[in-house]
C-alpha positions in Angstrom: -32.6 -2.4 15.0 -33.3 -5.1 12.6 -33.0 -8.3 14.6 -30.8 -11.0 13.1 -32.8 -14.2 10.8 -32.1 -17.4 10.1 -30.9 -16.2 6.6 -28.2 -14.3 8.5 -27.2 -17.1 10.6 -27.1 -19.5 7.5 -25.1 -16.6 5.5 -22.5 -16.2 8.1 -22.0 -20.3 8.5 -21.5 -20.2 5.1 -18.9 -17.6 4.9 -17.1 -19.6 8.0 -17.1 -22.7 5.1 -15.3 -20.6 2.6 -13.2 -19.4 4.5 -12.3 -23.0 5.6 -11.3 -23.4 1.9 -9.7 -20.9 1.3 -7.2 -20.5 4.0 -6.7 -24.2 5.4 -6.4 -25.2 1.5 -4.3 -22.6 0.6 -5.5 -21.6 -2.3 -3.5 -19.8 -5.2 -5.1 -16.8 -6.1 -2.6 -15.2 -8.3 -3.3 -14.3 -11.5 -1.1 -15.9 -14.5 0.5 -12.8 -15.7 0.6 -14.8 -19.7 -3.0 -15.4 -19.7 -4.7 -13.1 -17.0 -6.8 -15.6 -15.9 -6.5 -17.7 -12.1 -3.9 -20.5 -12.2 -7.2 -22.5 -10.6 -10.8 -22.6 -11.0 -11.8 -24.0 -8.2 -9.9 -21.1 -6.4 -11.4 -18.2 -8.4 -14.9 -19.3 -7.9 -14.2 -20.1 -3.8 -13.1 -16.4 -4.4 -16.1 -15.1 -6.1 -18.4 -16.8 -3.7 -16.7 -15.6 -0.7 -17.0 -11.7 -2.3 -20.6 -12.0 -2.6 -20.9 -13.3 0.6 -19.3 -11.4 2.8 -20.8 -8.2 0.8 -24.5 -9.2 1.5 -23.0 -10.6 5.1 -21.6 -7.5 6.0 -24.5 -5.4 4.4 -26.9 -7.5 7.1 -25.1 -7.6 10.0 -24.4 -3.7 10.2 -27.9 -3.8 10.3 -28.8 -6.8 13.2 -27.2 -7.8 16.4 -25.8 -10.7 16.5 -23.1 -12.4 14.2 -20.3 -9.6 14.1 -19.4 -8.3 11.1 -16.5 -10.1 8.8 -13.4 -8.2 8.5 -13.5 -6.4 5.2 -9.5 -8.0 4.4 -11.0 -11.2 4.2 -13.0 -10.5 0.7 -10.8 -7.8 -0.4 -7.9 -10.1 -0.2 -9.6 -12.6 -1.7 -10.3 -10.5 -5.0 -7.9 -12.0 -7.6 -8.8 -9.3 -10.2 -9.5 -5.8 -10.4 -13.2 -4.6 -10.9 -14.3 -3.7 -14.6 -15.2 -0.4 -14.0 -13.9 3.1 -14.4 -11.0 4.1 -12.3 -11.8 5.3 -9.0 -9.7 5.9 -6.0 -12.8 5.6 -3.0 -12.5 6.7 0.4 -9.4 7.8 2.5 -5.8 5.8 2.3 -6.0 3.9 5.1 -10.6 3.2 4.8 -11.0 3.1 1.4 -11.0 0.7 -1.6 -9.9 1.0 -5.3 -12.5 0.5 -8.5 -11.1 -0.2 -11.9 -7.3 -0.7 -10.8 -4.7 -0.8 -13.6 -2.2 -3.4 -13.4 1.5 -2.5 -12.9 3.3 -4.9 -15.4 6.0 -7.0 -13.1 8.8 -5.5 -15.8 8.9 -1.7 -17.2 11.6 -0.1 -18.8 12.6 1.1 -15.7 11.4 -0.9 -13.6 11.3 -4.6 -11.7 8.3 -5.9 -9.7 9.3 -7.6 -6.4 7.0 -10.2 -4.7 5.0 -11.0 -7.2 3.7 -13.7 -4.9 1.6 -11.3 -2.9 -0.6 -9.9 -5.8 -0.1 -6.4 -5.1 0.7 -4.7 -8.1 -3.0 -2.8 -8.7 -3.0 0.9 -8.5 -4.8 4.2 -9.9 -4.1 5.0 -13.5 -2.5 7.7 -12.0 0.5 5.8 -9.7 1.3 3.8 -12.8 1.9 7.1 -14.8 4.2 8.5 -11.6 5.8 5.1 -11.7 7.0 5.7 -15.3 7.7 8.9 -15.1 10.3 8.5 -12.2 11.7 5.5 -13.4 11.9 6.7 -16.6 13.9 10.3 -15.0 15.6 7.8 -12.9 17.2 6.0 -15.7 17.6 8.4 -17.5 19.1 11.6 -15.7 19.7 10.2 -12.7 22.3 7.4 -13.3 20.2 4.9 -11.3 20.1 1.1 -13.2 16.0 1.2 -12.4 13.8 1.1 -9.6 12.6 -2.1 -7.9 9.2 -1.6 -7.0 7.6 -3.3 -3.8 3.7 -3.0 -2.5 1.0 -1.5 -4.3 -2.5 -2.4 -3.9 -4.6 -5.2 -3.9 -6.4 -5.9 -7.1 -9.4 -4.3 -5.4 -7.7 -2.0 -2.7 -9.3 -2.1 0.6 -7.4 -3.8 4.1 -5.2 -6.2 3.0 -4.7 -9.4 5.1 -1.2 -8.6 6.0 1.0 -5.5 6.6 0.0 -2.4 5.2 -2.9 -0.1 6.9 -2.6 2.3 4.0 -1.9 1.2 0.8 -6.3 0.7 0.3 -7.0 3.1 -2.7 -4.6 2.4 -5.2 -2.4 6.0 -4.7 0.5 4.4 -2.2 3.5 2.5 -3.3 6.6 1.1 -1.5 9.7 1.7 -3.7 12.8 0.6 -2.8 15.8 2.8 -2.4 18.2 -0.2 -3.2 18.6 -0.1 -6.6 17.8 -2.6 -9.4 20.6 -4.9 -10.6 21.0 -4.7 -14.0 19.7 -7.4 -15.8 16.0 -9.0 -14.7 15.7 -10.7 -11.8 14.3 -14.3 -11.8 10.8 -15.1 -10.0 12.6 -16.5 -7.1 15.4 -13.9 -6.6 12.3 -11.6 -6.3 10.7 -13.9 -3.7 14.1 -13.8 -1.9 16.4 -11.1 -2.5 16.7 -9.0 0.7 15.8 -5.2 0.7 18.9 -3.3 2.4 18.2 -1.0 5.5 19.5 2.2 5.2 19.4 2.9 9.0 22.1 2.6 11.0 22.1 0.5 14.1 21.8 3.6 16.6 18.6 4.6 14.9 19.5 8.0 14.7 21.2 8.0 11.6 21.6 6.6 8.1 24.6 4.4 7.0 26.6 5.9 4.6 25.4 4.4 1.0 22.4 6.6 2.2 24.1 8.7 -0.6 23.2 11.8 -3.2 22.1 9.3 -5.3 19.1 8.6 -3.1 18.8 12.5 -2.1 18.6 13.3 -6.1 15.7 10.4 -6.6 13.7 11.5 -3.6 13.8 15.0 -4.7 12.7 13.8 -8.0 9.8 12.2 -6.8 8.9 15.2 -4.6 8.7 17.2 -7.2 6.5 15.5 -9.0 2.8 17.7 -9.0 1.1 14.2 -8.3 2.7 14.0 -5.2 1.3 14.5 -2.2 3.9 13.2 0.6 6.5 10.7 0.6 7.6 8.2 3.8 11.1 7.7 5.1 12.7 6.7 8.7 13.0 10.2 10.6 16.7 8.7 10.8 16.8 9.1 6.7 14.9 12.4 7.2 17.3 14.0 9.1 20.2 12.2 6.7 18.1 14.5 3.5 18.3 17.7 5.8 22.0 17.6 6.6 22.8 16.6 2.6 20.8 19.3 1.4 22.6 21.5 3.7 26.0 20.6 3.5 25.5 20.7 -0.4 23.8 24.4 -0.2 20.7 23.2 -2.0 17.5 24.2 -1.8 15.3 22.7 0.4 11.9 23.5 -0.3 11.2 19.6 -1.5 12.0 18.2 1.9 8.2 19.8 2.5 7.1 16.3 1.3 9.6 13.8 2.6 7.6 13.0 6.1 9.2 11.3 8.4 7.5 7.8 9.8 8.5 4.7 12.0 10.0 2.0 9.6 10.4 2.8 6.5 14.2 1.8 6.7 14.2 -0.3 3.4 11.8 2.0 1.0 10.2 4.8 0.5 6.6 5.4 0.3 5.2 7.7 -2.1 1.6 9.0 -1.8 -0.2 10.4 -4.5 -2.8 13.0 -4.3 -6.7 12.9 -5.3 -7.0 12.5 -8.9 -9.6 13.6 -11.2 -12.5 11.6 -11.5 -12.4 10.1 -8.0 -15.1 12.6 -6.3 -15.4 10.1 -3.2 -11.9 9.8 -2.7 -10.5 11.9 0.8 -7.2 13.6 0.6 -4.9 14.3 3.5 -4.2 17.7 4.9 -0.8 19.0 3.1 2.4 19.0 5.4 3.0 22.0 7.3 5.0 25.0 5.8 8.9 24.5 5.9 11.1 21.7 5.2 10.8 19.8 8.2 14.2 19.6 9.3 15.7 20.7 12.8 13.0 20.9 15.3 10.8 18.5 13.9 12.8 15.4 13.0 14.5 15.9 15.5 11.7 15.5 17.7 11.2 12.3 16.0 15.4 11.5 16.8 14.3 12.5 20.2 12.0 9.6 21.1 14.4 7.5 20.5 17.3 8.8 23.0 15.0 9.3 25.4 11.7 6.9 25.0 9.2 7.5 27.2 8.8 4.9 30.0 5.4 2.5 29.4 3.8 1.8 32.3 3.8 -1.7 33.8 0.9 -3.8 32.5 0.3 -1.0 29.8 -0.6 -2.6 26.2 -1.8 -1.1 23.6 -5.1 -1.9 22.6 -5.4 -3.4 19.0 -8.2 -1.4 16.9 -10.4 -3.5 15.2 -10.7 -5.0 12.2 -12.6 -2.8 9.5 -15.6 -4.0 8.0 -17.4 -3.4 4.4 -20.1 -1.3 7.2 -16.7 0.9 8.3 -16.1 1.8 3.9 -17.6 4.4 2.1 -21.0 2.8 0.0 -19.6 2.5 -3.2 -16.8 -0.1 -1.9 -19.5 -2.6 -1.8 -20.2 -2.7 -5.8 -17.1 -2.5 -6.0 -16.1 -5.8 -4.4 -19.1 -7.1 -5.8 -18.4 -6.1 -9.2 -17.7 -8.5 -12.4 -13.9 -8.9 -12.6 -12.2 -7.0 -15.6 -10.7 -9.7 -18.1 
């Protein structure tokens, strides 16, 4: 094992000073959406630098003992702009990053952006095209006055600083299921403007404008081909099952809709591997059936009766991922010129 050099030492001190810059500065990152350029120099190239380095610094210190290795969220959430190359969804949704993103624009004809703030509207080709499509049935055939759309990815995928452990390839998206007023929203009512949750206080159950409005948009997203599994409280689950029941509908859609702690103010669509991203690893597909009784309400069931922790017991926090934990190709892709 290689041991670690002065170059290393000076590498990772230097990292520690742009980090400094970034963070205790408080750099703004964003991208002006007019111009597509950073709102600040300075901040881009503090950016740039800090990509580089922590590529070569994480490259070296898989390598050596010594220094550990920089959390990969750190440059990755640091990329203002996605990479020009082609489009590539790399690795698996929660260790994985995202070459070539396309840019979700913050309005759509069916659509509104919500925290724009966050810089997290990057995705595969391919979730931009599901996000037309079902905002466009949604609008459409559905009644619904659009879709507000919430996290993507970042410009580059990969960990993000805050939040999300998924959400790293570009094929995950947080929509939520309160709809969109109608008229556009200003930049601050979409800093501000609170999500509703759709879970009632017990936690077994969904409050009643958990409606067939929502069951009919759901079921139009599930049974979109590019889908591969969609995210809702097991409370909102079992709310779908007892719908579809009572309403004598088929049921076979539910397959997708996975139930999942949180959750209570979206939904989380998933897509599936698209062409032309060989390195990209897709999840097993849901079991057969809908999922409703036994299963969710196994789910219900841990919440009537939680089991007992026991004293002292904590869960120990996994550690951070670093550009050594992605696949290969994540690393020219941080490093990669920025698509103008």
């Amino acid at each position: 094992m290689r041991q670690t050099t002065r170059a290393d030492r000076r590498l990772a001190r230097r990292m520690d000073q742009l980090m400094d810059q970034l963070m205790d500065r408080r750099i703004d990152l964003r991208l002006d959406r007019r111009s597509g350029r950073s709102r600040r120099g300075a901040g881009a190239a503090i950016a740039a630098a800090l990509i580089a380095a922590s590529v070569a610094f994480s490259g070296a210190a898989a390598l050596a003992e010594g220094p550990s290795p920089r959390p990969a969220k750190l440059a990755f959430g640091a990329a203002a702009a996605p990479s020009n190359q082609a489009p590539e969804a790399i690795g698996g949704y929660a260790k994985g990053c995202l070459a070539g993103g396309a840019t979700l624009p913050a309005d759509g004809p069916g659509w509104q952006a919500m925290r724009l703030s966050r810089n997290r509207l990057y995705a595969h080709p391919a979730m931009i095209a599901f996000i037309e499509r079902l905002s466009d049935r949604a609008t459409t055939e559905l009644g619904w006055p659009g879709l507000l759309i919430g996290d993507l990815a970042q410009p580059r995928g990969g960990p993000m600083l805050t939040g999300h452990a998924s959400h790293q390839i570009g094929l995950d998206a947080d929509i939520w299921l309160k709809p969109a007023p109608r008229r556009r929203l200003t930049e601050r009512e979409r800093e501000g403007l609170s999500a509703t949750n759709f879970v009632a206080a017990n936690r077994l159950s969904a409050i009643p404008a958990f409606d067939a409005d929502h069951r009919r948009l759901l079921r139009a997203a599930s049974e979109d081909p590019a889908v591969a599994r969609i995210f809702v409280n097991p409370a909102l689950k079992k709310a779908l099952c007892d719908q579809v029941a009572a309403a004598g509908e088929p049921d076979a859609w539910l397959r997708k809709i996975r139930p999942w702690w949180g959750h209570d103010h979206h939904f989380h669509v998933r897509l599936n591997c698209p062409e032309g991203s060989p390195n990209c690893r897709p999840q097993q597909p849901p079991k057969p059936g809908s999922g409703c009784g036994a299963e969710v309400e196994s789910w219900l069931e841990g919440i009537r009766n939680p089991k007992p922790r026991a004293p002292g017991a904590a869960r120990k926090p996994k550690p951070p991922l670093t550009l050594a934990d992605l696949p290969a190709s994540c690393a020219a892709a941080l490093g990669a010129a920025p698509r103008r």
